[in-house]
PLY file of the C-alpha trace (Angstrom):
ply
format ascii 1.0
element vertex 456
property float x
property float y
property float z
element edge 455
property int vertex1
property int vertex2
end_header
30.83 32.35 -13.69
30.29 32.60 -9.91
26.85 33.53 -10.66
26.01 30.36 -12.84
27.44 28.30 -10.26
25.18 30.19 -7.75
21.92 29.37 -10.08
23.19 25.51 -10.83
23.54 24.76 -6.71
20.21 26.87 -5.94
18.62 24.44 -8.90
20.26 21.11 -7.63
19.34 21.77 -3.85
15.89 22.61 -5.00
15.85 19.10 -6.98
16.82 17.39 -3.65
14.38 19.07 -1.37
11.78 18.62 -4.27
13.00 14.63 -3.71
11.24 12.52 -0.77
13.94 10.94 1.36
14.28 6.70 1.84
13.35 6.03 5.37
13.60 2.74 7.18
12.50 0.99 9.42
13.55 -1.19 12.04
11.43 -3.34 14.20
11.46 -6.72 16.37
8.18 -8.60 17.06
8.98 -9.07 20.66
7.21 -11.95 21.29
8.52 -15.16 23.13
7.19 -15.33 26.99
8.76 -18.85 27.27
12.34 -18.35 26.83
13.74 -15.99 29.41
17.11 -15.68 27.67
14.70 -13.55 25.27
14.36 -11.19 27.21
18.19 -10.40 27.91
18.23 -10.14 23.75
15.87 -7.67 23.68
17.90 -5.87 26.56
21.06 -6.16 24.12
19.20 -5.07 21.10
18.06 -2.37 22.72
21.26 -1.26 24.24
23.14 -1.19 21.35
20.18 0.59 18.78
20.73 2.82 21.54
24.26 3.42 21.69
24.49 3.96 17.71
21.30 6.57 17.86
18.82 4.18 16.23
15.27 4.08 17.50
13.86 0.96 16.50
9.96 -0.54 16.74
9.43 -3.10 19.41
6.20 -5.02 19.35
5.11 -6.54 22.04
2.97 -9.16 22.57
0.43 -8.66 25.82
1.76 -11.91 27.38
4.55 -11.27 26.86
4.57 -7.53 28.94
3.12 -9.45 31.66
5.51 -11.94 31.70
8.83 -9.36 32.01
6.56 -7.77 34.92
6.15 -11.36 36.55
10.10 -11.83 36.34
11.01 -8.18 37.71
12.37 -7.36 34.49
12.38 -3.82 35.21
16.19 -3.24 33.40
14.38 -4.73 29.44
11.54 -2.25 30.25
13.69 0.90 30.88
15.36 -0.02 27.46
13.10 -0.65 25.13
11.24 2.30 26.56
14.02 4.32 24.68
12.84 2.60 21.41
9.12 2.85 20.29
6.54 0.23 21.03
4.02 -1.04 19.00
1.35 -3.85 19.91
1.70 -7.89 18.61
-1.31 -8.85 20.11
-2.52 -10.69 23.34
-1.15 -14.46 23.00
-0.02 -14.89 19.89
0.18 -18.19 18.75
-1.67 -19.80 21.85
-4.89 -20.88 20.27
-7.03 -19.49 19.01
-4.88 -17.20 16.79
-5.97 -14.01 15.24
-7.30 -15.31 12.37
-8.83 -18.87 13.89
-10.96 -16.70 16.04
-11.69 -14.12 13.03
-12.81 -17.18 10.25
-16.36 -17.08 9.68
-17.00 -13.66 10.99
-18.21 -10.85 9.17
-16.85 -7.34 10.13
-19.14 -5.99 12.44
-18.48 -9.27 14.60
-15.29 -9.57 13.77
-14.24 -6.44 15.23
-16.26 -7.10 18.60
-14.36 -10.53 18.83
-10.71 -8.79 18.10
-11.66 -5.92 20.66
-12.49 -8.40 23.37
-9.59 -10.61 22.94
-7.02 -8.06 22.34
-7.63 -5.04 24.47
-6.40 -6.80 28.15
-2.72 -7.33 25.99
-3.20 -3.95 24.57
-3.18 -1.68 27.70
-1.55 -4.00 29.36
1.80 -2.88 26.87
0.70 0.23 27.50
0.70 0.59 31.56
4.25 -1.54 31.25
5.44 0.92 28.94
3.94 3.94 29.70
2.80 4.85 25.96
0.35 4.39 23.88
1.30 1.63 21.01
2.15 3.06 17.68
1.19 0.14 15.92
0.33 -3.08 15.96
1.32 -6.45 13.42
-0.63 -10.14 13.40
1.12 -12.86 14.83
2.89 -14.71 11.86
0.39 -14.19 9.27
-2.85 -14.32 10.98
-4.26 -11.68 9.65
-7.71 -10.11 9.53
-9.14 -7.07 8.19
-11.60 -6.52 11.23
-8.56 -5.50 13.29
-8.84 -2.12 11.53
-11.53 -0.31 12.84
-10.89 -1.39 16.30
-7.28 0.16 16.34
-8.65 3.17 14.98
-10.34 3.58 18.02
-7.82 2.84 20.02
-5.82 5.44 19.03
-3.32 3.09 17.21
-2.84 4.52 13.45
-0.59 2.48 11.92
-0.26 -1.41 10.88
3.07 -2.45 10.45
3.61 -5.89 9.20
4.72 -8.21 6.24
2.16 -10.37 4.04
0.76 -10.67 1.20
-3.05 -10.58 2.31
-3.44 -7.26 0.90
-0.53 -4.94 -0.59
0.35 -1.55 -2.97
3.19 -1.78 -5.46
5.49 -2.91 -2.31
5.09 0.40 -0.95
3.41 1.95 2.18
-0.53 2.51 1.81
-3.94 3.71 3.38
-6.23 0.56 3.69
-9.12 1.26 6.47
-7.86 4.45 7.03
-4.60 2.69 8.59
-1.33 3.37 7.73
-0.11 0.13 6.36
3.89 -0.52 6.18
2.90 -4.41 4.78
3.31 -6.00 1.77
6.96 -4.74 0.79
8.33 -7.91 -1.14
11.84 -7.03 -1.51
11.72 -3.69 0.07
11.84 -5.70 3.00
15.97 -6.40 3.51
17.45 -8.92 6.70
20.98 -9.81 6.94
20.95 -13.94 7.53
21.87 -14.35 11.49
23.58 -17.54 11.18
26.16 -17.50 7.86
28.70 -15.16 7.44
29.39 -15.18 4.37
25.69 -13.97 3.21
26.22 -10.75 5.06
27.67 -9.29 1.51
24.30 -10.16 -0.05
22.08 -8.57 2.54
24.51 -5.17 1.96
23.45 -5.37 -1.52
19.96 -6.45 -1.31
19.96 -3.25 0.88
21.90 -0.90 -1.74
19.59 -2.10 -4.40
16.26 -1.25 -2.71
17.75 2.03 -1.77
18.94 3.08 -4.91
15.74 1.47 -6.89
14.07 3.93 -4.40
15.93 6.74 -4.53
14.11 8.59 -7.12
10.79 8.50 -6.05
11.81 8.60 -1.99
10.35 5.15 -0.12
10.49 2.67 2.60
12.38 0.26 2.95
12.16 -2.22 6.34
14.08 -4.74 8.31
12.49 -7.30 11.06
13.59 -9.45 13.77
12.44 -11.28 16.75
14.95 -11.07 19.87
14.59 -14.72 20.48
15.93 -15.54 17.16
19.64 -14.30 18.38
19.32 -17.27 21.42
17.10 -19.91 19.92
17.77 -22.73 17.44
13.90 -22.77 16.73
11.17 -20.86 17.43
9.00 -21.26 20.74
5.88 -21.48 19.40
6.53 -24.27 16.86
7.84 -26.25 19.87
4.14 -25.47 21.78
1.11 -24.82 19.67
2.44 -26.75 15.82
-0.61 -27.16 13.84
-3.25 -26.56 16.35
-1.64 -27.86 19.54
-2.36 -26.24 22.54
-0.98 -27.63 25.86
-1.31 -26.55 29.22
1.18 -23.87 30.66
2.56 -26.34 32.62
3.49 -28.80 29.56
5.11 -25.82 27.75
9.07 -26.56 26.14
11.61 -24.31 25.99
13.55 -24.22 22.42
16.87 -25.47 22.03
19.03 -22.45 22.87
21.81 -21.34 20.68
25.62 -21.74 22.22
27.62 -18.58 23.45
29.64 -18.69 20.02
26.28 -18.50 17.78
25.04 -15.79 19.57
27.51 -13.34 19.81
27.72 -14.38 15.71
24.02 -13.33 15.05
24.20 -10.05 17.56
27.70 -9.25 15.17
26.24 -9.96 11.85
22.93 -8.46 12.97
25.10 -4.72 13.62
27.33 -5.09 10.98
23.98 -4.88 8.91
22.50 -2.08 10.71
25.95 -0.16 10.69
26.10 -0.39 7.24
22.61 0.68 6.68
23.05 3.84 9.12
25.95 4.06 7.05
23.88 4.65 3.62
24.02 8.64 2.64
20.42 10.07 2.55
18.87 7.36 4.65
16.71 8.34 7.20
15.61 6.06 10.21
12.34 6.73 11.35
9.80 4.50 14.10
6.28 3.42 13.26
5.12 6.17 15.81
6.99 9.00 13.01
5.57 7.25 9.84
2.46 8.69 10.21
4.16 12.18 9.91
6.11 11.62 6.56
2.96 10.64 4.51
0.40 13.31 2.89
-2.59 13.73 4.93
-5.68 11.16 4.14
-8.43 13.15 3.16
-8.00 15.45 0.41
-10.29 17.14 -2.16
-11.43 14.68 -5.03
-11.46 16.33 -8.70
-13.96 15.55 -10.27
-12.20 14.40 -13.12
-9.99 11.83 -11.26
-13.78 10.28 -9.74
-15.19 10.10 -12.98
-12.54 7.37 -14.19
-14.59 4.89 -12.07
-16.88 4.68 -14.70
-14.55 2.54 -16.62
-12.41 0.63 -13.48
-13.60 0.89 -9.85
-9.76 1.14 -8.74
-7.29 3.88 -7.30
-7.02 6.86 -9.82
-4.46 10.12 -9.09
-3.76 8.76 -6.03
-7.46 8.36 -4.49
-9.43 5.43 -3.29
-12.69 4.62 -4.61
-13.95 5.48 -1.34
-12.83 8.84 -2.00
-13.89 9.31 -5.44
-17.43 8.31 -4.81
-17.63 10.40 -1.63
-17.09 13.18 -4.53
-19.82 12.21 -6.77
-21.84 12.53 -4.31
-20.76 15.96 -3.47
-19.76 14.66 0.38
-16.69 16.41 1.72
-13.27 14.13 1.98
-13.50 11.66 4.88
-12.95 7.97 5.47
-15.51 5.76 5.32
-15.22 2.23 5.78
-15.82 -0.85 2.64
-19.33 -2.29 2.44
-20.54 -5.50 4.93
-21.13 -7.77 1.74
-20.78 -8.40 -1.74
-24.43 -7.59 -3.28
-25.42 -8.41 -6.76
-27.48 -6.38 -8.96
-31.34 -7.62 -9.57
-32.51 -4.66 -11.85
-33.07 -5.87 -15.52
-33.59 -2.56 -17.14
-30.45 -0.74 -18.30
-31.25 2.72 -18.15
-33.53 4.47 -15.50
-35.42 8.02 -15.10
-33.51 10.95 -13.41
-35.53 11.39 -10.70
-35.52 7.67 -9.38
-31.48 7.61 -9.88
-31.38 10.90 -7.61
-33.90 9.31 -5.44
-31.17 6.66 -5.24
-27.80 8.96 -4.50
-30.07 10.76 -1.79
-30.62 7.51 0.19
-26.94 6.40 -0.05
-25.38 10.01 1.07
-27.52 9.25 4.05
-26.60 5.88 4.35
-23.01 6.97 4.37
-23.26 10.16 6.51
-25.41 7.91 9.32
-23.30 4.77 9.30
-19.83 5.88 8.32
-19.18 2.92 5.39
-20.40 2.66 1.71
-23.80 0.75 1.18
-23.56 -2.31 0.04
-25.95 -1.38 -3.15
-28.23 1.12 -3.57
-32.27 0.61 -4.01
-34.08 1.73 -7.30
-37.59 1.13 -6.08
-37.63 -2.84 -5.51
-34.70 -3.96 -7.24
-30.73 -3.30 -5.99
-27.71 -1.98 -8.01
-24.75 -3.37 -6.65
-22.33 -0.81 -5.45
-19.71 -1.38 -8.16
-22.87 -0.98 -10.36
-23.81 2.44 -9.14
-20.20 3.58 -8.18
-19.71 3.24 -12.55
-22.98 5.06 -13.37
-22.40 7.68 -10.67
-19.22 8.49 -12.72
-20.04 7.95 -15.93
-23.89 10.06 -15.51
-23.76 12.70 -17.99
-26.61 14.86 -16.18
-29.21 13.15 -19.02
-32.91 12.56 -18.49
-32.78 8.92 -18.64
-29.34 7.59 -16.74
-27.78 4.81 -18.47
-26.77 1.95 -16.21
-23.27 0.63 -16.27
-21.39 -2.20 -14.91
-18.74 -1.53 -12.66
-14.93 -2.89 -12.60
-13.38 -3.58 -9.52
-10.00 -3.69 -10.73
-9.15 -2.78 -7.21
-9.32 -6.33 -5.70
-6.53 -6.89 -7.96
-4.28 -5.78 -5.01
-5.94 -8.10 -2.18
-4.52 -12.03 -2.19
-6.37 -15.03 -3.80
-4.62 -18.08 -2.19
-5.94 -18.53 1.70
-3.99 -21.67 2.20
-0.46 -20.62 0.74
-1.54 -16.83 2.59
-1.99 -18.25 6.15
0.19 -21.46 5.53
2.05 -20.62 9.06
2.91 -23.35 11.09
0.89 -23.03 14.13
-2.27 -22.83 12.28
-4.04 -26.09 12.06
-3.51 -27.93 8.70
-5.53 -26.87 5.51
-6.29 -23.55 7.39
-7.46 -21.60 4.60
-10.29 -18.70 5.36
-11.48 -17.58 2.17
-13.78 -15.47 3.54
-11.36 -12.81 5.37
-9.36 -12.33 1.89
-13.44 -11.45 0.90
-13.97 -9.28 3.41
-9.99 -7.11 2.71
-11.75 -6.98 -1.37
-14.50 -5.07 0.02
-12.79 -3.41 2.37
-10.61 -2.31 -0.92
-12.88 0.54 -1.38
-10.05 2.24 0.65
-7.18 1.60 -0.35
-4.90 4.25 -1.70
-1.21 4.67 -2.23
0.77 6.49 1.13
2.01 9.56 -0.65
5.20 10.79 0.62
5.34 14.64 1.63
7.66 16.02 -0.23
0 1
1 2
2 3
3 4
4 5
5 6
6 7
7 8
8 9
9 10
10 11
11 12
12 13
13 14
14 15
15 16
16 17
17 18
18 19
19 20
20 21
21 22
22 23
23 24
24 25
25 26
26 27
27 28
28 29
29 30
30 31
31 32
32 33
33 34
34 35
35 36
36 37
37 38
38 39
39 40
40 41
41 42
42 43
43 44
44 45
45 46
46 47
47 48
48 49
49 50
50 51
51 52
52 53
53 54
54 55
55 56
56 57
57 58
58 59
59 60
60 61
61 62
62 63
63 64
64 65
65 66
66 67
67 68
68 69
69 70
70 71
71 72
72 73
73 74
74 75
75 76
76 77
77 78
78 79
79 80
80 81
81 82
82 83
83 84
84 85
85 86
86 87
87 88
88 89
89 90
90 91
91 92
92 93
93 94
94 95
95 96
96 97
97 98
98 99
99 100
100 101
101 102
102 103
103 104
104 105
105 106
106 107
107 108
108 109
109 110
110 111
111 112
112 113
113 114
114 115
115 116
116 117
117 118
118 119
119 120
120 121
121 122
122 123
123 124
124 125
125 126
126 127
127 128
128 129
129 130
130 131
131 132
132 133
133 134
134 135
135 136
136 137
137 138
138 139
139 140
140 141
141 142
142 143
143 144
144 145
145 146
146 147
147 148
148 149
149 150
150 151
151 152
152 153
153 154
154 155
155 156
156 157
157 158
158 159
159 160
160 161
161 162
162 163
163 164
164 165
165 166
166 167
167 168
168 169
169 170
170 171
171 172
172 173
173 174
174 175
175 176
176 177
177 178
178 179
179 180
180 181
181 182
182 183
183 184
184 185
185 186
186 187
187 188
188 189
189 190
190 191
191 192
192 193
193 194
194 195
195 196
196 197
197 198
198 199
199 200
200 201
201 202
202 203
203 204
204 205
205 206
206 207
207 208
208 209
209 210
210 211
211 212
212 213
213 214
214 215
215 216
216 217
217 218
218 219
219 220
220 221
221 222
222 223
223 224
224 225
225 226
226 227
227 228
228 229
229 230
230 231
231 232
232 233
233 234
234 235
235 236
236 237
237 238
238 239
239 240
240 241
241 242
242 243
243 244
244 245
245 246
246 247
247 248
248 249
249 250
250 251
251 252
252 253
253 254
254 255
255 256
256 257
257 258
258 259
259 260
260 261
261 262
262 263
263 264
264 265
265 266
266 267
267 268
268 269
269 270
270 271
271 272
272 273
273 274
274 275
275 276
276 277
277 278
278 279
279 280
280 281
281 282
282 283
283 284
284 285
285 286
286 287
287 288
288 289
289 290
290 291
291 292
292 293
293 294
294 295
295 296
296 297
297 298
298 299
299 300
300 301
301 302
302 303
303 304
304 305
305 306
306 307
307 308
308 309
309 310
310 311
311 312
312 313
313 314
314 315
315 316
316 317
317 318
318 319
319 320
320 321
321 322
322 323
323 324
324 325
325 326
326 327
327 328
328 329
329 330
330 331
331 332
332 333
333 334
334 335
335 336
336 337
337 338
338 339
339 340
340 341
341 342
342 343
343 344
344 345
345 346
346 347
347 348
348 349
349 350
350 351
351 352
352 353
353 354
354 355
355 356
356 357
357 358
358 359
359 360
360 361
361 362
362 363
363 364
364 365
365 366
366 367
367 368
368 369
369 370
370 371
371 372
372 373
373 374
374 375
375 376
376 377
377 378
378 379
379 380
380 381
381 382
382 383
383 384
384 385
385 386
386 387
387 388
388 389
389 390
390 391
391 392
392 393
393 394
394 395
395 396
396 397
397 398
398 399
399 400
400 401
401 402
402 403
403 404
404 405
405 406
406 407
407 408
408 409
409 410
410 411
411 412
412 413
413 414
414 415
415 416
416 417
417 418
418 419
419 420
420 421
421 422
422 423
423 424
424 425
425 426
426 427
427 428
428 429
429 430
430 431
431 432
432 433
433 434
434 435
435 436
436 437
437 438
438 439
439 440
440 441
441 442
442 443
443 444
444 445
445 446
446 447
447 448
448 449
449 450
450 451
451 452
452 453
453 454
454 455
């Protein structure tokens, strides 16, 4: 008997290890550089994640670091350095925002215009801080795919967010070799700051995610922003609604909260937390420690698990297309970036000789080795097959004389967002702001995308 109960504990501790753990995480877009009461909330905040062994995510916007430097702030600083900090880019919403200056840009251009207006905030949240930023988010949702590359080579590897530009099955995921934490829908859990009796609901939004979780192991995320716990309304709707943009010196500060409602959102906001600390099996984890829980990136291809592209151009086994026609080609596992533009196909004939379709894999293996991204088509003498086009016929080439063309499916756009105005519907972007073309841009930047595999 002691021996059976020896094998049954060996075989239920080697289900749990066998099990990826639910981590969360907690992060405050630190943000406001009007209201100086902010600052003391991030202070608290800080103070008591501290005290209760939390390390949370603070991202901070570049004016904002400057600001807390201008004002001596030296005790918010030596707090939050306790935390991790991530990167919420230069002004936020004083115009133009992220994606104002990003609409009507392609990526190559794009990314030059992000680097130059964002890398003055960037280091200086670094020099304040004295750390590299884990991660950055948009302001509100003015997102654009450009920022990708750019934080790549700034040493920044993860993206940590909420929208619904571009998402995987509301979990974590690789898109432009970035670790994205976006997109979570209702893995993504706040207790209501301002009504007590709601705090029940956010427990149980909580318990639900964790336990729909559970099996599988997953994320699960909270946000804030520290002026939330001392404002009535948000700064930047005072300043810069819809396009406005006044001088420094016409700035308002928001209506503050009183004494009472503050110390009610900094209770309601730890009961939460406590409760969520609380949860057996949980594990809190920063945006600087995701990277660390998640299966490496590149990884060998089978050739079986590319070949499915011949019928949808979309994640299969867990790889991006990227991937799986980096293995077709017989390149080794790396990550290259999406195509520059949507090509069509112009060839009329459906089925081609070997030798001009080889012709045709040798020129894009050196398009990819030399410029680090898929082609945007491949040539077969004069005419163009569209990369979906050749991705399917790649896959589905049986090694035959004559190589039948096929047309490819990108099912995998199915995961980037269709509606620009409800997508970037914030309020301090001007009204109708709706750029179609940087949801275009994330579809062919899709080639990437992949699920975030927990390590097990």
């Amino acid at each position: 008997m002691r021996k059976l109960l020896i094998i049954l504990l060996l075989a239920a501790l080697g289900a749990y290890a066998a099990t990826p753990p639910v981590y969360y995480l907690l992060w405050f877009d630190t943000e406001d550089f009007i209201e100086p009461a902010s600052d003391d909330a991030a202070l608290r905040l800080a103070q008591e994640l501290t005290k209760r062994g939390i390390k949370a995510t603070f991202k901070v916007v570049g004016e904002k670091a400057r600001v807390l430097e201008q004002r001596n702030r030296t005790d918010v600083v030596a707090a939050l350095k306790l935390h991790d900090i991530g990167y919420h880019s230069n002004f936020h919403s004083i115009h133009p925002a992220s994606a104002e200056y990003l609409e009507g840009k392609g990526m190559l251009d794009g990314e030059q215009e992000f680097a130059m207006r964002e890398l003055s905030g960037f280091q200086e949240v670094e020099k304040l801080f004295g750390m590299r930023p884990s991660c950055y988010g948009q302001p509100g949702n003015s997102w654009g795919p450009q920022a990708n590359k750019v934080l790549r080579q700034w040493g920044t590897r993860v993206y940590m967010d909420e929208g619904g530009q571009v998402g995987f099955d509301q979990q974590p995921f690789w898109f432009g070799s970035m670790l994205y934490i976006f997109g979570l829908g209702p893995n993504t859990v706040r207790a209501n700051l301002d009504k007590p009796a709601l705090l029940p609901d956010a427990y149980r939004a909580f318990d639900s995610a964790f336990e729909r979780l559970r099996p599988t192991g997953g994320v699960i995320q909270s946000y804030y922003h520290p002026t939330e716990f001392v404002t009535t309304e948000f700064w930047d709707g005072v300043n810069f609604r819809r396009g406005a943009n006044p001088e420094r010196a016409d700035w308002k500060r928001p209506n503050l909260r009183t004494r009472e409602s503050t110390e009610q959102a900094f209770q309601l906001f730890l009961a939460f937390i406590d409760h969520v600390r609380k949860t057996p099996g949980i594990r809190i984890i920063t945006a600087r420690e995701a990277p660390e829980v998640f299966q490496a990136r590149e990884l060998a291809v089978p050739l079986e698990s590319a070949r499915k592209l011949a019928e949808n151009i979309d994640v299969h086994d867990g790889f991006s297309p990227a991937d799986q026609v980096l293995a077709l080609l017989g390149l080794p596992p790396r990550h290259v970036d999406g195509p520059l533009r949507r090509a069509a196909t112009t060839l009329k004939v459906q089925e081609i000789p070997r030798a001009v379709f080889d012709r045709a894999k040798a020129d894009a293996v050196r398009s990819i080795t030399k410029q680090g991204r898929l082609p945007d088509s491949v040539w077969i003498g004069s005419q163009e097959l569209s990369l979906p086009d050749f991705a399917a016929t790649l896959a589905g080439d049986s090694g035959a004389a004559i190589v039948m063309i096929r047309k490819g499916n990108m099912a995998i756009e199915s995961h980037v967002g269709i509606n620009a105005a409800k997508l970037y519907n914030w309020v301090i972007h001007p009204e109708g702001f709706a750029p179609e073309n940087l949801l275009e841009l994330a579809r062919l930047q899709a080639w990437t995308l992949k699920p975030a595999a927990l390590k097990r």
